[in-house]
Every structure is written in structure tokens, then in C-alpha cells.
C-alpha positions in Angstrom: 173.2 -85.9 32.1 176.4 -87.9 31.0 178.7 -85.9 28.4 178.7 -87.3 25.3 181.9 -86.5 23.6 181.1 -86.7 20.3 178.7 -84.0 20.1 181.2 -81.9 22.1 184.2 -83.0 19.8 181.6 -82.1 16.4 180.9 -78.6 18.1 184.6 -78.1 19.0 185.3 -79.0 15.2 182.9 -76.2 13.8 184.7 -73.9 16.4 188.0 -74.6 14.6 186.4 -74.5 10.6 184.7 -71.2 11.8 188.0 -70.3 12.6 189.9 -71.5 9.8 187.1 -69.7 7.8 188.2 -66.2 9.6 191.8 -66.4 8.5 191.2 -67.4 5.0 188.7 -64.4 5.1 191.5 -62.0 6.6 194.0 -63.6 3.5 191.5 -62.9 1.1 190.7 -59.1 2.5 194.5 -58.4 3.0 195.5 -59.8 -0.6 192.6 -57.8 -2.4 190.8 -61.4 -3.6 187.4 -60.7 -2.1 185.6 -59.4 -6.1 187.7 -61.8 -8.0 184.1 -64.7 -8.0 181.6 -61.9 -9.5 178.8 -64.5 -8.8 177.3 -66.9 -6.5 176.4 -70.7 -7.4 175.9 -73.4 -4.9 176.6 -76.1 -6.6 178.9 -74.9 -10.0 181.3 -72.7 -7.7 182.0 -76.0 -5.6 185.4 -76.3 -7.4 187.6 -73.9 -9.5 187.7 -73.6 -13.3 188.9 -77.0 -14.7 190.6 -76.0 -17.6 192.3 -72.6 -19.9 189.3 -72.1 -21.0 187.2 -71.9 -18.3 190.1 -69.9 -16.8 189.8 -67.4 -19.7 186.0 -67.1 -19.2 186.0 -66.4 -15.7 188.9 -63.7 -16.1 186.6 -62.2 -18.8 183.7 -61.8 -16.3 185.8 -60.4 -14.1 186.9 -57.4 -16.4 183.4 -56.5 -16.1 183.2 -54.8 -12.9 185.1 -52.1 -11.0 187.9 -53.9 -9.4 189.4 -54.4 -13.2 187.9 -51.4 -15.0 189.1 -49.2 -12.3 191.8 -50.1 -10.6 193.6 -53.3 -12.1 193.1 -52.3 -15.9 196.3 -50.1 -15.2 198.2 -52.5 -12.8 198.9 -55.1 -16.0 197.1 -57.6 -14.6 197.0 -60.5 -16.4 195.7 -64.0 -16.2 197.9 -65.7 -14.1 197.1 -62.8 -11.6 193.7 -63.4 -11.6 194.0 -66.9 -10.6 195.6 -66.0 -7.5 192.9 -64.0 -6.1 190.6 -66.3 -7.5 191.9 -68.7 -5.2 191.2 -67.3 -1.6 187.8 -65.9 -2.8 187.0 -70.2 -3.9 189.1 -71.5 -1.1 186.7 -68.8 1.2 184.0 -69.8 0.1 184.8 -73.6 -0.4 185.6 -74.2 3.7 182.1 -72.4 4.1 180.6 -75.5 2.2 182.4 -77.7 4.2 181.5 -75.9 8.0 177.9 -76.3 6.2 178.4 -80.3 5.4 180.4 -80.9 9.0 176.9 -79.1 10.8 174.4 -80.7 8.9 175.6 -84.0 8.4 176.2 -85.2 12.1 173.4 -83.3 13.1 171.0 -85.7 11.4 172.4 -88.3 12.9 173.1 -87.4 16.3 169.2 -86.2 16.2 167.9 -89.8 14.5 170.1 -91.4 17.4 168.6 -89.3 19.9 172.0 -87.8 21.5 171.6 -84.3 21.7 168.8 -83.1 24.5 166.2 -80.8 24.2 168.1 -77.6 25.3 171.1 -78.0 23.1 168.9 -79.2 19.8 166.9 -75.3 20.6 170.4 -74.0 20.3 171.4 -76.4 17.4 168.4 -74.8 15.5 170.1 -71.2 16.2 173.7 -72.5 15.0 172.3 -73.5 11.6 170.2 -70.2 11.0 173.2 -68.3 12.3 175.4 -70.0 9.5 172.5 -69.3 7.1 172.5 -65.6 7.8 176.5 -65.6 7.6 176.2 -67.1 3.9 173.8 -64.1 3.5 176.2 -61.5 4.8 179.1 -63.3 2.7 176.9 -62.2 -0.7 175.2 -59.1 0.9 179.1 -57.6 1.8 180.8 -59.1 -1.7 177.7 -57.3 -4.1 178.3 -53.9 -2.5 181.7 -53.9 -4.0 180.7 -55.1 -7.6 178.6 -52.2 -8.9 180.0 -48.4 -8.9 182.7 -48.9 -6.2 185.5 -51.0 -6.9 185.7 -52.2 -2.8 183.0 -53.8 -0.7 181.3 -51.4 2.1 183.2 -51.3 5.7 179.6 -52.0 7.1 179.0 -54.9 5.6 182.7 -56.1 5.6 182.3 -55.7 9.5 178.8 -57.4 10.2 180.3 -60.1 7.8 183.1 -60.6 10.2 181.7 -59.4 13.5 178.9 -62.1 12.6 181.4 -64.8 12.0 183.4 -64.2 15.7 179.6 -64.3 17.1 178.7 -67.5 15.5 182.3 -68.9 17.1 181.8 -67.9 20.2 178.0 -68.8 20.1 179.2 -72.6 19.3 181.9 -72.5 22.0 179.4 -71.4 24.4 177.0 -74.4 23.5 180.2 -76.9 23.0 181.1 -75.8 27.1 177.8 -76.2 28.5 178.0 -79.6 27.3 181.8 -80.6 28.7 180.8 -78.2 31.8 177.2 -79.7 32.4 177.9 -79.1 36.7 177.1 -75.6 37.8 179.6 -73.0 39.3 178.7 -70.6 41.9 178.3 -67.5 40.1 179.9 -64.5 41.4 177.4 -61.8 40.3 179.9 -59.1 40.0 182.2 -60.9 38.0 179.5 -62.0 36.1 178.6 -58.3 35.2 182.0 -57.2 34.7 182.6 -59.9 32.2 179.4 -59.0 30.5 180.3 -55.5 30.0 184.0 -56.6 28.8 182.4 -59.3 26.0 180.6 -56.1 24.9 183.2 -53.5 24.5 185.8 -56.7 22.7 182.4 -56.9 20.7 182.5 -53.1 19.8 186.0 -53.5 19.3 186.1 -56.2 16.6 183.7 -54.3 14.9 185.8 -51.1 14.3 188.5 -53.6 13.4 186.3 -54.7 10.3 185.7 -50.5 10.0 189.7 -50.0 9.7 190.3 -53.2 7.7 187.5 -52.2 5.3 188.9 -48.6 4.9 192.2 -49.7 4.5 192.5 -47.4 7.8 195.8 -49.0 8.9 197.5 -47.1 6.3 197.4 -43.8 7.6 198.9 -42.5 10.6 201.4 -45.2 11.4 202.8 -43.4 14.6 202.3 -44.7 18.6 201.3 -43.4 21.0 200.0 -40.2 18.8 198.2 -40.4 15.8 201.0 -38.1 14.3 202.2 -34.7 14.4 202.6 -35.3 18.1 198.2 -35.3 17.9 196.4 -37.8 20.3 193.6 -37.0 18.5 194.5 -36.0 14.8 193.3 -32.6 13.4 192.0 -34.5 10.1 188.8 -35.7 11.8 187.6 -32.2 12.0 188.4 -31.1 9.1 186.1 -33.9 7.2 182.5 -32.1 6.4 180.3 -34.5 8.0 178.6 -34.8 11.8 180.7 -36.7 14.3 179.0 -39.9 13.8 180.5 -40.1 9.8 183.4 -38.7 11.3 183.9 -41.3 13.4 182.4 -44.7 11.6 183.1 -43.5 7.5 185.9 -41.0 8.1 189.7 -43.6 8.1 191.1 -41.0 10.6 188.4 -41.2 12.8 187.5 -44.8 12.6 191.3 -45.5 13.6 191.4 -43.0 16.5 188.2 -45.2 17.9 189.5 -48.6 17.5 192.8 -47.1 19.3 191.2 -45.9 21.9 188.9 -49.1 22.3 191.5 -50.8 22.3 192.5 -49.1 25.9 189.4 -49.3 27.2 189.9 -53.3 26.4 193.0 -53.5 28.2 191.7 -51.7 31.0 188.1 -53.7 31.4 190.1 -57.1 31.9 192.7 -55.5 34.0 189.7 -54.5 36.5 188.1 -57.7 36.0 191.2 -59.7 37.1 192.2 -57.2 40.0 188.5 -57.2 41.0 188.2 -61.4 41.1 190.8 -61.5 44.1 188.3 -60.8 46.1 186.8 -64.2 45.9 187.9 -67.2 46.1 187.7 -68.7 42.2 187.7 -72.3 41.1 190.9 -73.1 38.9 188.7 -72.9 35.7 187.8 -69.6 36.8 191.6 -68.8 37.7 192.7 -70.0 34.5 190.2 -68.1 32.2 191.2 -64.8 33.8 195.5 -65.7 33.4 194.6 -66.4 30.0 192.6 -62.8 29.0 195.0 -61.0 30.8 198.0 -62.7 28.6 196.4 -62.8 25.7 195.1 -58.6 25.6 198.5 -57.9 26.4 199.6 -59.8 23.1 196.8 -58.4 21.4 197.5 -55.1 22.3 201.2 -55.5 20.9 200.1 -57.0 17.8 198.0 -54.1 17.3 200.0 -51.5 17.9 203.2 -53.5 15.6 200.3 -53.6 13.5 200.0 -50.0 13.0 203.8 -48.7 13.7 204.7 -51.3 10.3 201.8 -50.5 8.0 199.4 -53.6 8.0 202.3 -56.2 6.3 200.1 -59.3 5.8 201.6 -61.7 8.1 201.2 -59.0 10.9 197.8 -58.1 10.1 196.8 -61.8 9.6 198.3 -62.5 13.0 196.5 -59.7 14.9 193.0 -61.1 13.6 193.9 -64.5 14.5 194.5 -63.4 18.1 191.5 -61.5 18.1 189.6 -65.2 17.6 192.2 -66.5 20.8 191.4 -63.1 22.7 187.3 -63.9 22.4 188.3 -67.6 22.9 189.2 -66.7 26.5 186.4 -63.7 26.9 183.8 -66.8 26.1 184.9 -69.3 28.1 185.7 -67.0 31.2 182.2 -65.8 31.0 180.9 -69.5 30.9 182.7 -70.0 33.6 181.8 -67.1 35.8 178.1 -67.6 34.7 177.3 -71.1 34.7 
């Protein structure tokens, strides 16, 4: 079938909105905006308050819950505060409305104009409940934090961003079976290999949204041991729970696993590159795997700078973004070595 580069270029632009979407997301987790909209309205939310005092009544809904009555009673937070954090949580939210408008929109028309085929409208129909069931999450992660607890739950901060990566890499995968449409020989091996990989960077960026939730980054900012020269820090057996809390609600523990997937990461694509000179790879191929290996490395040393400087925001908003680069390559190596 002959490519048709618009569709590609539309599903290459939700890529880069998703993406967009993530770092505003990371902004708004890392400056402590996420509360600051206490409720949901399609339509009335679309823009920010208009006027003082609009302003005012927003700010005074806002008092209502935890994050104020807790924490930011004491911190002299005034108006002009609020506004900021308001900000990322509307400008979040906002570039979700428009990834929704940039789907649906062309879809129509590419599918009354008969452009997209069979195969990619079934997984069309997948990308627009997957951003439905992201919106969800969006609510579903934001309510846990506006009843007792003045901070939304790890879980659901994680499946909100884990989710998000999937829906990326989910549209890059359709996006390159349409610019790739000619088959590869597929290397099973490599094909396996690169399957396990995409699952452990999976696992990986979900214990990233289980340290960002928990703040876990805060603690223990020594590499290559935890601290106290500890590789694994006496604090996760002191907390009174089973080793499964220990090591998904408990922030030593959750750090020790992300630092420690983190290796495992590293070490998966190492194997994987090693292991593909033993056939003969098309330059796509070639290119994929000189891309994972350059960009884990970078990862890694994000991470680690990460950690060793306390989560500043720049560095913690660059260490997410090359997450999205580092799954960027995992994707299209896999499509590469599989189609």
C-alpha cells in the first residue's frame, strides 16, 4: 500500500503532544500544582479564571481540601501563589484537550476520505479509548489526593504516567508500521531480547512514578550506596510491613528497586547490542541499537545526578524527558527487529 504521509505526519504529531503532555505533567508533579483545579469540567475548565474575582473564588475552593488546610495554610500562601500552580494543573489539562481535538478531528476526515486501511482504523479505535482511559486516570490519580491526604497516591500517580509512555509508544508503533509498510527479516532472538528489555524499561518507569510519587528522591542522596556505605539500606527492614509494602509503599525500598532496575536496564540493552553482532542487521536495525545504547547511558547519568543533587527540577524534568527518548528508541528498535 502506498504511504500516505499525512496520516503518518497526524500520528507523529500526537507522539509529540503526548509528549509535550508528559513534561508539563512532570512540571506540574515537581512544582507541587497537581490539587491546585479541585474539580473537573469539560467545557468551563477550557480556559483559566477570567478575572479577580473568579481568581478569588477558585483560591477559596481551593482552601477547602488538604493541600491548603494542611500543608500550605502555614507556608503564607497567598493568591498570587495559587495562580502559579494553577497554571500547570490548566495548562496539563488544557494540552490534553487539544491531543483530544488533534485525534478526533483528522480522524473523521481521513475516515470520510477513506485513507486510513482496515488494520490501522482497528488500531485507531484503540488510540482513542487509550486516550479515554488516560483522561480517566488523570481524575482517578488527582481525587486520591483531595480527601484526607494532602498528596495523590504513588499508584495512581504511576499508572497515570506509566499509561501515558504506553499510549506514546502505542502511537509510534502504529505511526512506523505505516512509514515502514515493507517487512524486515526478523531475527527471532533479537526479537525476544528486545521484548524482555521493553518490559523491564516498562517496570522501570513504573517505580519512577513510585519514587516521584513518594518524593523518594529525597532520601538517600549517596552513589553507588544507598548511604552509610549500605547497598541495600538497613531502613527497609526496619518498616513493619511484608516485603512487598516494603518494597512498593516503603520510599527506601521503592528507591533501592528503581536503582537496581535501573542496572538491570543498562545491562539488558548491553546484551542485546553485543548479542546482534551476530547477524548481519539492516542500517535501521544498526541505528536503533546505537541509539539505546547512547541514550541508557545518558539515562543512567541523569539518574544517578538525579539522585547525588536532590531532584532540582530542571534535573528531574530532564531525566523524565529522556525516559520518553529512551522508550523512543526501545519502540522503534523493536519495530524494527519485529516487523
Amino acid at each position: 500500500m502506498k504511504k500516505d504521509t499525512s496520516v503518518i505526519i497526524w500520528l507523529l504529531s500526537g507522539c509529540v503532544l503526548v509528549f509535550i503532555m508528559v513534561v508539563v505533567g512532570g512540571i506540574t508533579r515537581l512544582t507541587n500544582s497537581g490539587l491546585s483545579m479541585t474539580d473537573w469540567h469539560l467545557v468551563t475548565d477550557t480556559f483559566p479564571p477570567m478575572s479577580e474575582t473568579a481568581w478569588q473564588h477558585a483560591f477559596d475552593e481551593y482552601k477547602k481540601f488538604p493541600e491548603y488546610q494542611k500543608i500550605n495554610i502555614h507556608n503564607d500562601f497567598q493568591l498570587d501563589d495559587y495562580k502559579f500552580i494553577y497554571f500547570w494543573e490548566w495548562f496539563h489539562r488544557f494540552i490534553g484537550r487539544i491531543i483530544g481535538l488533534v485525534f478526533i478531528v483528522p480522524f473523521i476526515y481521513f475516515l470520510i476520505q477513506k485513507r486510513i486501511d482496515k488494520a490501522t482504523l482497528q488500531k485507531c479505535y484503540i488510540l482513542l479509548g487509550m486516550g479515554a482511559l488516560q483522561g480517566f486516570f488523570g481524575w482517578f490519580m488527582v481525587k486520591s489526593g483531595l480527601v484526607d491526604n494532602p498528596d495523590v497516591s504513588h499508584f495512581r500517580l504511576s499508572l497515570h504516567l506509566t499509561f501515558a509512555f504506553i499510549t506514546f509508544a502505542y502511537t509510534l508503533w502504529v505511526a512506523l508500521d505505516l512509514i515502514y509498510p515493507e517487512r524486515n527479516q526478523v531475527i527471532i532472538p533479537l526479537k525476544k531480547l528486545a521484548r524482555i528489555t521493553l518490559v523491564f524499561l516498562l517496570l522501570q518507569i513504573i517505580y519512577g512514578g513510585f519514587v516521584a510519587g513518594l518524593n523518594a528522591g529525597l532520601i538517600h542522596n549517596h552513589w553507588p550506596l544507598m548511604s552509610d556505605g549500605q547497598f541495600f539500606h538497613d531502613s527497609i527492614t526496619l518498616e513493619q510491613n511484608n516485603w512487598l509494602l516494603r518494597l512498593t509503599e516503603g520510599k527506601s525500598g521503592v528507591q533501592f528497586v528503581h536503582r537496581i532496575m535501573a542496572y538491570v536496564v543498562v545491562g539488558l540493552i548491553l546484551f542485546l547490542y553485543f548479542k546482534s553482532k551476530q547477524y548481519n542487521l539492516s542500517a535501521p536495525q544498526q541505528k536503533g541499537l546505537n541509539a539505546l545504547v547512547f541514550i541508557v547511558f545518558l539515562q543512567f547519568t541523569l539518574g544517578v545526578l538525579t539522585l547525588l543533587y536532590s531532584v532540582p527540577l530542571w534535573l528531574g524534568l530532564t531525566h523524565q524527558v529522556v525516559a520518553f527518548f529512551l522508550l523512543t528508541a526501545m519502540t522503534y528498535t523493536l519495530h524494527r527487529l519485529s516487523k
